[in-house]
C-alpha positions as CSV (number, residue, x, y, z in Angstrom):
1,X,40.2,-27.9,6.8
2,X,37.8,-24.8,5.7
3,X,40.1,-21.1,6.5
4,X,37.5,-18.3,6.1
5,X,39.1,-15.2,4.4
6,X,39.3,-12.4,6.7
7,X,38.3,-9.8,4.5
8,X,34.7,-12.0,3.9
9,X,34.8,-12.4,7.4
10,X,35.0,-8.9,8.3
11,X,32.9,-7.6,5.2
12,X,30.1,-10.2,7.3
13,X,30.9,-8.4,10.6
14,X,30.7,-4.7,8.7
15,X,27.0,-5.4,7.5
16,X,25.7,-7.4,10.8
17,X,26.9,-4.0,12.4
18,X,25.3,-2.3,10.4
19,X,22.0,-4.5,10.7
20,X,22.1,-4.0,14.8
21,X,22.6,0.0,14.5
22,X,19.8,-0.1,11.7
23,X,17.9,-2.0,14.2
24,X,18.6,0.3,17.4
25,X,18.0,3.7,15.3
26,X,14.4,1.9,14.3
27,X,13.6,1.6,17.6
28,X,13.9,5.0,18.6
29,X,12.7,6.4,14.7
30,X,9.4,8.3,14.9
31,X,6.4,6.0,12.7
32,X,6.6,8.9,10.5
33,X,9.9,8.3,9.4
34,X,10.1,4.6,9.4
35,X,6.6,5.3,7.0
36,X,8.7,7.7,4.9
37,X,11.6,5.4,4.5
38,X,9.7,1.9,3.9
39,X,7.4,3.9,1.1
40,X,10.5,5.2,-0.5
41,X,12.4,2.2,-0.2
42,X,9.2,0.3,-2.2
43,X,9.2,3.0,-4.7
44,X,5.3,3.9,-3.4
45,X,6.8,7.6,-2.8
46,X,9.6,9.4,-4.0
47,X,9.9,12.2,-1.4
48,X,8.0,13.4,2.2
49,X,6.1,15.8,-0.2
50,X,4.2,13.2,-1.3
51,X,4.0,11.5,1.8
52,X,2.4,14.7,2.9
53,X,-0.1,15.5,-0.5
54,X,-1.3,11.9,-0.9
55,X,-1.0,9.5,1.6
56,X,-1.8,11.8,4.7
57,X,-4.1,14.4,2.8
58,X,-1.6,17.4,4.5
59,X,-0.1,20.4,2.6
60,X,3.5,19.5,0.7
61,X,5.5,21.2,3.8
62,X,3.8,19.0,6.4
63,X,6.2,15.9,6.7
64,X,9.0,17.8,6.5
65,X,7.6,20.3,9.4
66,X,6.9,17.2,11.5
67,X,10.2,15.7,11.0
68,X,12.2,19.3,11.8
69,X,10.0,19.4,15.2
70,X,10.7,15.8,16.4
71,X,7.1,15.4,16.1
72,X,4.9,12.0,14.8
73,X,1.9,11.7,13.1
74,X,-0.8,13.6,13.7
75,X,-4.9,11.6,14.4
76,X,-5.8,12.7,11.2
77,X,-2.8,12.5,9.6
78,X,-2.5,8.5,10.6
79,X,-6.0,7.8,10.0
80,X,-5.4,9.2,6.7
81,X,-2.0,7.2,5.7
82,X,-3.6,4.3,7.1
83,X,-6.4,4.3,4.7
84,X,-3.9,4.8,1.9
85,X,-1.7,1.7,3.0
86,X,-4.8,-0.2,3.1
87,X,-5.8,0.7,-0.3
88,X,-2.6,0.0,-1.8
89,X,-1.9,-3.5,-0.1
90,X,-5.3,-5.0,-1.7
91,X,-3.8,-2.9,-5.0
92,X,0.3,-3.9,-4.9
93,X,1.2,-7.3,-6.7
94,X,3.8,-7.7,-5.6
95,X,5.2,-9.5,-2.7
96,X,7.9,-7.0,-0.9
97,X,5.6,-4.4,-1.6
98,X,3.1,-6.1,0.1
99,X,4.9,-7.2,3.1
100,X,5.8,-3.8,3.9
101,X,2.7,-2.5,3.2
102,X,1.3,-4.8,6.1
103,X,3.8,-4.0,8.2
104,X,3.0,-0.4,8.4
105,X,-1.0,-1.0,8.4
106,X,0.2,-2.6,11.7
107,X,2.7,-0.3,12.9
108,X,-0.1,2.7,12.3
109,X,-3.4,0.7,14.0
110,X,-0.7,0.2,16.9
111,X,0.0,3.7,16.7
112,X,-3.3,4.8,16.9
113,X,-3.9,2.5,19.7
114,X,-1.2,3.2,22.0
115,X,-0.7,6.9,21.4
116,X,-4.5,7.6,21.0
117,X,-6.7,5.0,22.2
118,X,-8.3,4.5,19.3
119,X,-9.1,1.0,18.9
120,X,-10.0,0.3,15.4
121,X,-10.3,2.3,12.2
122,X,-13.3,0.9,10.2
123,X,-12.6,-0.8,6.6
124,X,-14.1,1.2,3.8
125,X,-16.2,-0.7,1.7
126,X,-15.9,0.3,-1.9
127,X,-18.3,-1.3,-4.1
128,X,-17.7,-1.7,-8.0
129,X,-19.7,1.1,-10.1
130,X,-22.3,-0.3,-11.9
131,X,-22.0,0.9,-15.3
């Protein structure tokens, strides 16, 4: 007869806890910070800084700002970090990196959707220079 050891057993509890308060805080995260987290935890972005320079086209302060005042992201500011996901999922290799990156082109043309009835964000086209 298998005896499980209670400290496994409770180690198992500890992290599926964790997992269902991971999962209720997520729920009630603004995109913006779910965005922030997923792009640091795929190394696409070190800090909200560059959240703010390069993926939403915002000044270095604006992230931050929008985290302080509760607040999400703005049209623009979507619309702009959308394109960037976009561009980096055809670009990532790999297949985390790519799986998140999904996930949020998702989460943001929901976003834009729900929160501003805008229904589709057209797909660049960007054709090879000829040389």
């Amino acid at each position: 007869m298998f005896v499980a050891n209670p400290m496994v057993l409770s180690k198992a509890k500890d992290i599926r806890k964790q997992n269902e308060v991971f999962e209720q805080r997520k729920k009630h995260m603004k995109l913006l910070n779910y965005t922030l987290l997923k792009l640091i935890e795929i190394d696409e972005i070190g800090t909200a800084e560059q959240l703010s320079i390069d993926w939403c086209n915002k000044n270095k302060n604006w992230a931050a700002w929008q985290k302080h005042a509760r607040q999400d992201f703005s049209i623009d500011a979507a619309i702009n970090c959308l394109a960037r996901t976009r561009l980096r999922l055809v670009e990532r290799q790999d297949k985390t990196g790519q799986l998140v990156l999904a996930e949020l082109e998702q989460l943001l043309s929901d976003y834009l959707l729900r929160k501003h009835n805008i229904a589709e964000i057209a797909r660049a086209v960007q054709e090879p220079a000829m040389l």
